[in-house]
N, C-alpha and C positions, 0 to 999 in steps of 0.2 A: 636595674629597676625600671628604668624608662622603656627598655627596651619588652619589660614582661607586661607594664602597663599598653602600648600600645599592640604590643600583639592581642591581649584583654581585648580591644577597643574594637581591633579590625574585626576577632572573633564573634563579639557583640551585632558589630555592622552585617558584616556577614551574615548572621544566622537569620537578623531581622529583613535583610533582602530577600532571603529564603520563605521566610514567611509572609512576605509582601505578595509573592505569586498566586498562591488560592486564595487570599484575603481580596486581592483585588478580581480575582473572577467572581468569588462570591459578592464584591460589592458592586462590581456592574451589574450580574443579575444574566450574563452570559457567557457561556463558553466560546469561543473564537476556535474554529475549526479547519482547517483549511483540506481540500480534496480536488483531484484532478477529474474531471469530470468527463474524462476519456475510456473509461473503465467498467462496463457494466458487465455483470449485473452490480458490482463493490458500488461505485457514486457514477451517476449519470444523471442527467436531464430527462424529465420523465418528457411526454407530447404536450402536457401542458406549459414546458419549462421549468418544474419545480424540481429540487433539486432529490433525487432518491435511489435506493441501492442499500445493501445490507450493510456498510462504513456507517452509511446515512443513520441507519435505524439503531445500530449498537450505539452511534457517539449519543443521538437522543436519548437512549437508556438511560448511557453515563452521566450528562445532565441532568437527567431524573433524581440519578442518586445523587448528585451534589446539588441537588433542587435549587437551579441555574436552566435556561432555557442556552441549548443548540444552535448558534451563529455559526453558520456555512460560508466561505471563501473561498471561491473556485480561485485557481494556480494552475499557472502550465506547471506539468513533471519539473522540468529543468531549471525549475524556479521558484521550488517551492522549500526546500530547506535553507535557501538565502532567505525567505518571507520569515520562515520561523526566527532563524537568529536577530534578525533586524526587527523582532517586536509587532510584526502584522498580526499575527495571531496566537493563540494559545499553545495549540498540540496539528500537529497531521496525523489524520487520521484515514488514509489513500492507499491502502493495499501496500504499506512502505515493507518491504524483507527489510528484517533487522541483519546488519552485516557491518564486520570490525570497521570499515571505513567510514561507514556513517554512526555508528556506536563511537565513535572517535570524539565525532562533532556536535552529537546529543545525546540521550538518554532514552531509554525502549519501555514502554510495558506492551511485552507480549498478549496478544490474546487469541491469534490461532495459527495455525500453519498450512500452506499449500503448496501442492505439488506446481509443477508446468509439463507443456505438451507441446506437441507438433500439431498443427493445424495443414493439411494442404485442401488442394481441391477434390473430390469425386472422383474427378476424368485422371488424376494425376497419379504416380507409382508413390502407394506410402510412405511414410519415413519414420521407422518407429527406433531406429537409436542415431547415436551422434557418424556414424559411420556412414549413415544414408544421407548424412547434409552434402556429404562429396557431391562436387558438380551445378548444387543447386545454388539459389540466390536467398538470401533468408532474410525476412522482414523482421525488427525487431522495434517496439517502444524505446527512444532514444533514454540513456540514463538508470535502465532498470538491471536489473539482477538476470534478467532476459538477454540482455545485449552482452552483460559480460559474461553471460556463461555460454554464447557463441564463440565470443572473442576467446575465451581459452581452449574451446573446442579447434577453435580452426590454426590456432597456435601449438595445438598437441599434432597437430600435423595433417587433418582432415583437408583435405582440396575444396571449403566453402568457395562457391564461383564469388559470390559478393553478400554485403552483409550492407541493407537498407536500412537508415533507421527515420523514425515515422516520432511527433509531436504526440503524439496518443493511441491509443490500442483500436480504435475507429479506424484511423487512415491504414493500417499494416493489412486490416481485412481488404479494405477498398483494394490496394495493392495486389493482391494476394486472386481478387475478384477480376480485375483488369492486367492480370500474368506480367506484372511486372516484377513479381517475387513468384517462389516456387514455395514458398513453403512458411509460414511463422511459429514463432515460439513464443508460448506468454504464459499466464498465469491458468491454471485448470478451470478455473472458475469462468474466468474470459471466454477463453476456449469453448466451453462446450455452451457457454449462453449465445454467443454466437453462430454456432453450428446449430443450434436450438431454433434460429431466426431462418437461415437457409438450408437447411438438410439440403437441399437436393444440388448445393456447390460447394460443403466444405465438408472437413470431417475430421474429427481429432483422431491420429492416426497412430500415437505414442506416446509414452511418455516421457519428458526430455529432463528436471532435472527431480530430484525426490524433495519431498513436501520441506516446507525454510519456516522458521518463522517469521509473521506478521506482527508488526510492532507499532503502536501509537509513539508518536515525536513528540520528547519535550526538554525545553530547551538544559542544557547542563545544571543551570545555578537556580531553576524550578522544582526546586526537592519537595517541598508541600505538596503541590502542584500530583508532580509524578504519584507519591504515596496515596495517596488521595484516588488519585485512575487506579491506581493496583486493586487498591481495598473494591473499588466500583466494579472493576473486573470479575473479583470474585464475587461479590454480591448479584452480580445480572448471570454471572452463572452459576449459583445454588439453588434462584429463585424461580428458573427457567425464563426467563425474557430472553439469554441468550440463544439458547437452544429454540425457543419459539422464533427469532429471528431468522436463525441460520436457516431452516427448514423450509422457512416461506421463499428465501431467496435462491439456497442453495439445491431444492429438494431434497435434502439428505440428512441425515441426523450427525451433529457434529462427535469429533472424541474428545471429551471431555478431562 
């Protein structure tokens, strides 16, 4: 009996933990956001400093709907799912691929998916499959879905010359600018908003892995929390704020 009492008790605790998650966002009055601000057009620093990119305008959405104002907390990549478990902020909302090893250690809502590409130079011989990284040096954003999916390319047996990894998807162009790499891999959207900036030295040249999904972070024992983003998800996409987002940033109309 003691023993069905106190499982009662933990279950009780529990659940009220659970609800303490959206209760306390809605009682600060803000979402806590955290994004890597390496990333554009997803979250970057606009010339003025503020902080903008299509992450940026859907997590404002979601605020909207849980009528909570949007707190941004820029994080390096390689340091930002420690910020989450350790209670800095609410959700990551950073162009994360949802993937079993980080689904391990949070919880996902999906809300779009993207491909990645080869990126080289103009003056440089394409590279449109895994078979063309033979020989070459390949820049990658350190910690991303990008860097492992070299790493098991060049493990299937591919002759990559070297595999550079960079703090943010900014420095891999720089690299890339300055031939210390031959070639990067990142995210489609990266990709071509920066070949968008220099046409005339880079150039997405293929496409490297097929579309993953994009998933908002939140922490495991955040269950309110999470249900509450799902429902918002759908709601900013029936009402077309999503759709109107995507379109501004990504030119393209998303699949809904």
């Amino acid at each position: 009996m003691k023993f069905l009492v106190l499982v009662a008790v933990a279950a009780l605790f529990s659940s009220s933990l659970f609800a303490l998650d959206l209760d306390a966002v809605k009682k600060s009055g803000k979402l806590r956001v955290a994004v890597d601000t390496t990333y554009p057009p997803m979250e970057f620093e606009g010339k003025d400093g503020k902080i903008i990119g299509l992450d940026v305008d859907l997590a404002k959405a979601l605020a909207d709907v849980l009528k909570v104002k949007a707190e941004f907390i820029v994080m390096p990549w390689d340091g930002i799912l420690a910020g989450l478990q350790s209670n800095r902020y609410d959700i990551i909302m950073s162009s994360m691929n949802v993937t079993p090893e980080r689904a391990a250690q949070v919880n996902f809502v999906p809300y779009l998916t993207m491909g990645q590409v080869f990126v080289v130079k103009k003056s440089a011989k394409p590279v449109s499959s895994d078979k063309d990284l033979a020989g070459r040096t390949v820049a990658v954003q350190v910690d991303t879905t990008s860097f492992n999916a070299v790493e098991a390319i060049q493990k299937s047996g591919v002759k990559i010359s070297g595999i550079k990894t960079f703090p943010g998807a900014t420095e891999t162009f720089s690299a890339l600018k300055a031939n210390q790499a031959d070639v990067i891999v990142t995210d489609e959207a990266v990709g071509r908003y920066y070949t968008g900036l220099d046409a005339s030295t880079f150039m997405v040249s293929g496409n490297a892995i097929k579309p993953e999904p994009i998933g908002i972070a939140v922490k495991k024992t955040d269950k309110n929390l999470l249900k509450a983003l799902e429902d918002a998800v759908k709601t900013i996409k029936s009402n077309g704020t999503y759709t109107k987002v995507y379109k501004e940033w990504l030119k393209t109309a998303p699949t809904l």
